[in-house]
C-alpha positions as CSV (number, residue, x, y, z in Angstrom):
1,X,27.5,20.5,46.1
2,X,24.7,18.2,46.8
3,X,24.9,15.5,43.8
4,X,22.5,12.4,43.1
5,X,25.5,9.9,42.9
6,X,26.2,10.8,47.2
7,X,22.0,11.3,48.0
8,X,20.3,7.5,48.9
9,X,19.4,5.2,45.9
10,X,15.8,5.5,44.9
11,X,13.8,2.9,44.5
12,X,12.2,3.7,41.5
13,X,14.1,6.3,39.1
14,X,11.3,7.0,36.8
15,X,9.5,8.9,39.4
16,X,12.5,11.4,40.4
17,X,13.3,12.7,44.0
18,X,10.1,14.6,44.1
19,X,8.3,12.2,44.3
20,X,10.2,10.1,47.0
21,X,10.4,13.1,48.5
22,X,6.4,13.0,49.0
23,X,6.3,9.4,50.1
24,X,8.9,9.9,52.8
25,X,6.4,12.5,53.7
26,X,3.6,10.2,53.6
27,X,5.5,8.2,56.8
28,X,6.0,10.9,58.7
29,X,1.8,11.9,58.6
30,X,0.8,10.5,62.5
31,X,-2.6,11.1,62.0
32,X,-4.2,8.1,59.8
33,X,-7.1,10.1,58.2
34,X,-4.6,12.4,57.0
35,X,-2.6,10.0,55.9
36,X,-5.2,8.2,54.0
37,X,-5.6,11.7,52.1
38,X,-2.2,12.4,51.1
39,X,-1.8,9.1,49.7
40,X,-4.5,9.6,47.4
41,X,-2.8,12.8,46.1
42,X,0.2,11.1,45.6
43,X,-1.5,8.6,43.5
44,X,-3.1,11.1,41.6
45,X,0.4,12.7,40.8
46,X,1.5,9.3,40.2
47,X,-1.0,8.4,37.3
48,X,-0.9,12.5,36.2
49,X,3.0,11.1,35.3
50,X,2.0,7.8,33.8
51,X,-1.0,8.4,31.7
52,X,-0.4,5.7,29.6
53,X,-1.5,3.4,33.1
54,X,-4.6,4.1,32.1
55,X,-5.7,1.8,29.2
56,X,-4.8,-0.8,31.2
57,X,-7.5,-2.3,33.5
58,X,-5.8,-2.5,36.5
59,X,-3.2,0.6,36.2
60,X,-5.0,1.9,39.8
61,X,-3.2,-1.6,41.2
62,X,0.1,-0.7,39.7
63,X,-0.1,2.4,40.8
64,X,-0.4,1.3,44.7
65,X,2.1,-1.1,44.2
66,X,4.8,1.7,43.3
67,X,3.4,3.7,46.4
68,X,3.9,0.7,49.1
69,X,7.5,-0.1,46.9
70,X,8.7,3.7,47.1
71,X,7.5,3.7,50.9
72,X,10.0,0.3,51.6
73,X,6.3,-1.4,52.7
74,X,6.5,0.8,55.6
75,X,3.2,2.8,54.6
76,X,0.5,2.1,56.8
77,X,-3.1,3.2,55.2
78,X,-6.1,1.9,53.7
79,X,-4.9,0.4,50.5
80,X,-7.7,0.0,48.1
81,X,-6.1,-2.5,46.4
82,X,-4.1,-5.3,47.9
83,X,-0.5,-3.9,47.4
84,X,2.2,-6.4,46.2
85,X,4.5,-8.2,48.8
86,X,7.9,-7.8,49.5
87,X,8.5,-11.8,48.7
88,X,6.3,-11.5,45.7
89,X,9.0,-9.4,43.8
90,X,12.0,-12.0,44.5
91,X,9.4,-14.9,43.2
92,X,11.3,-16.9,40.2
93,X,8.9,-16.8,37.0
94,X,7.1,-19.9,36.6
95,X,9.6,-21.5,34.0
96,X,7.6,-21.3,30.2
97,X,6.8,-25.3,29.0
98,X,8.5,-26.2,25.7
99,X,7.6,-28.8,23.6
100,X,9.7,-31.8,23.1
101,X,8.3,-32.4,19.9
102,X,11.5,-32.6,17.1
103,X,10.6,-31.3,13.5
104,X,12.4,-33.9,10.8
105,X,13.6,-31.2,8.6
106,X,13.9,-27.6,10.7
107,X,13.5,-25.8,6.9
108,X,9.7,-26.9,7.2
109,X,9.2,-26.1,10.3
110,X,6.6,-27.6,13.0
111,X,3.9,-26.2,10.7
112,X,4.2,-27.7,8.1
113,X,4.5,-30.9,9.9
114,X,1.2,-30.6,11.1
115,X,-0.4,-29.3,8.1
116,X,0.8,-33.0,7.0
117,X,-0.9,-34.8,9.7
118,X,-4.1,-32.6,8.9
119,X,-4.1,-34.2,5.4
120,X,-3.1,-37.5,6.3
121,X,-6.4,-37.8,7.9
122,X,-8.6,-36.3,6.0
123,X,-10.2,-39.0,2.8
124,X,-9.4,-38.6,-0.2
125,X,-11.7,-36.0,-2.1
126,X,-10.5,-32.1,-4.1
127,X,-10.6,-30.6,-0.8
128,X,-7.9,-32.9,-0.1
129,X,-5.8,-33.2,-3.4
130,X,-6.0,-28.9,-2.8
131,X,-4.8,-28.9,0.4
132,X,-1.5,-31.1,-0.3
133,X,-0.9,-29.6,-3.6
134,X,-0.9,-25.9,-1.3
135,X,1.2,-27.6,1.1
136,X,3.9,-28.8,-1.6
137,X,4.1,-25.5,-2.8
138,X,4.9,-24.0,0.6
139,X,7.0,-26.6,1.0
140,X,9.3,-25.7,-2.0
141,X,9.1,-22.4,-1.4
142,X,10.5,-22.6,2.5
143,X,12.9,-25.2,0.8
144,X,14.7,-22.5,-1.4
145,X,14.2,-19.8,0.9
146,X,16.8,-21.5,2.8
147,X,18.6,-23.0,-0.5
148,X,19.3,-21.9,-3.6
149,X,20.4,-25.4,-5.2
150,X,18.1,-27.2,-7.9
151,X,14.9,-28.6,-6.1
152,X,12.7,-31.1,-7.8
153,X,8.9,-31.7,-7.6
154,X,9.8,-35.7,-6.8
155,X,12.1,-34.2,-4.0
156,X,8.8,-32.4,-2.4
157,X,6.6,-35.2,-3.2
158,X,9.2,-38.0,-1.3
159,X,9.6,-35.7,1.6
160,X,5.8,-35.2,2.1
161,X,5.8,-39.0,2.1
162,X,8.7,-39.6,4.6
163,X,6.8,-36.8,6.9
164,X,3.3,-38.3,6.7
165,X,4.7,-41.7,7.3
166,X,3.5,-43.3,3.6
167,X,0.3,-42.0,3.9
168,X,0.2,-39.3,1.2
169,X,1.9,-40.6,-1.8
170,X,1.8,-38.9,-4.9
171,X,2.8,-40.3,-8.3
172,X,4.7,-39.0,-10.8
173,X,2.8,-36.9,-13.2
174,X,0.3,-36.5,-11.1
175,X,0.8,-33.1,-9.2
176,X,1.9,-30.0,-10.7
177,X,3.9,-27.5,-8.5
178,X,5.0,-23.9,-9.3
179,X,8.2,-23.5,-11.4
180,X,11.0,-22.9,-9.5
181,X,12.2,-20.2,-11.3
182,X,9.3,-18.3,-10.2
183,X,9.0,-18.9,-6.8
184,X,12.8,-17.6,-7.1
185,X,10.8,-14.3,-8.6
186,X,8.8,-14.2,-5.9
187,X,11.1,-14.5,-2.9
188,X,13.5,-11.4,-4.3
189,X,10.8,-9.8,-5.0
190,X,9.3,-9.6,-1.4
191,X,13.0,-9.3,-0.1
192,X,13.2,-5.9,-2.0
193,X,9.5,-4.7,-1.2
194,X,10.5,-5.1,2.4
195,X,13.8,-3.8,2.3
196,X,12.4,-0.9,0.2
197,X,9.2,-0.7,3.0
198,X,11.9,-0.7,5.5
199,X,13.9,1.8,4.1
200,X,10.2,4.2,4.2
201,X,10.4,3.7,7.7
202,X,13.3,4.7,8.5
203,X,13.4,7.6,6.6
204,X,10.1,9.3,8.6
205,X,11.3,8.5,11.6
């Protein structure tokens, strides 16, 4: 018996032994113009198996690429595309830039931080008394998202004054922010909705 496990490794799976089968086909061609041909058949079966290439822009490229990878880079035609290089594929990603930044209180968030730094430069007018008192609100909400224990509105207030740096101070009395109780409410009551949505989900798959 003649089983995949003792047959030579393909390079790529996905296509099956057909397929590799037709590129190793492709290197035996001598004649160029011919070989030019059957490549393009072989592309065509390629992107008849990958349909899904196609709304992407440049799922022609890819396609070539998994030609000139199935053929070891040993195919020698008229590429329409430039194919991808053998020392292209071992290329480490370019490493992805974090920022440095640190967040005083991680239940905030960096958002929030900035949302701060908006207001703290903006002059005093409604526009700005609306924005803060928004902000405060969010604020206690993401503060008992994460804890349950008693939260005041002087607790909010003193942490939006540590985080703009004594810019926005707000005096007692002076700001009213949703009860706690109900932003309580509110937070079970989108847990449930999305556990019930959830739930919907799963069921039609």
């Amino acid at each position: 018996m003649d089983y995949n496990t003792s047959r030579k490794k393909l390079v790529l799976p996905e296509y099956g032994r057909n397929i590799q089968k037709m590129v190793n086909y492709l290197l035996t061609i001598e004649d160029r113009e011919k070989r030019n041909k059957e490549a393009k058949a072989v592309i065509q079966v390629l992107a008849n198996l990958n349909p899904h290439f196609k709304e992407t822009a440049d799922f022609k490229d890819k396609l070539w690429d998994h030609l000139a990878l199935m053929s070891n880079f040993q195919l020698d035609i008229d590429y329409p595309y430039e194919p991808v290089k053998p020392e292209e594929l071992n290329k480490k990603p370019n490493k992805i830039p974090y920022t440095n930044g640190k967040i005083r209180y991680k239940h905030y968030g960096k958002t929030v931080q900035k949302f701060i730094e908006t207001a703290s430069d903006m002059d005093d007018s409604p526009e700005k008394d609306l924005f803060v008192k928004n902000i405060a609100n969010h604020m206690k909400k993401l503060y008992l998202t994460w804890n349950r224990e008693s939260i005041t509105d002087e607790m909010i207030f003193s942490d939006i004054l540590e985080l703009s740096q004594g810019n926005i101070k707000i005096q007692p009395g002076e700001m009213k922010l949703v009860d706690t109780k109900d932003l309580i409410y509110r937070n079970n009551n989108n847990n449930n909705n999305n556990y019930k949505s959830n739930r919907k989900n799963r069921k039609r798959k």
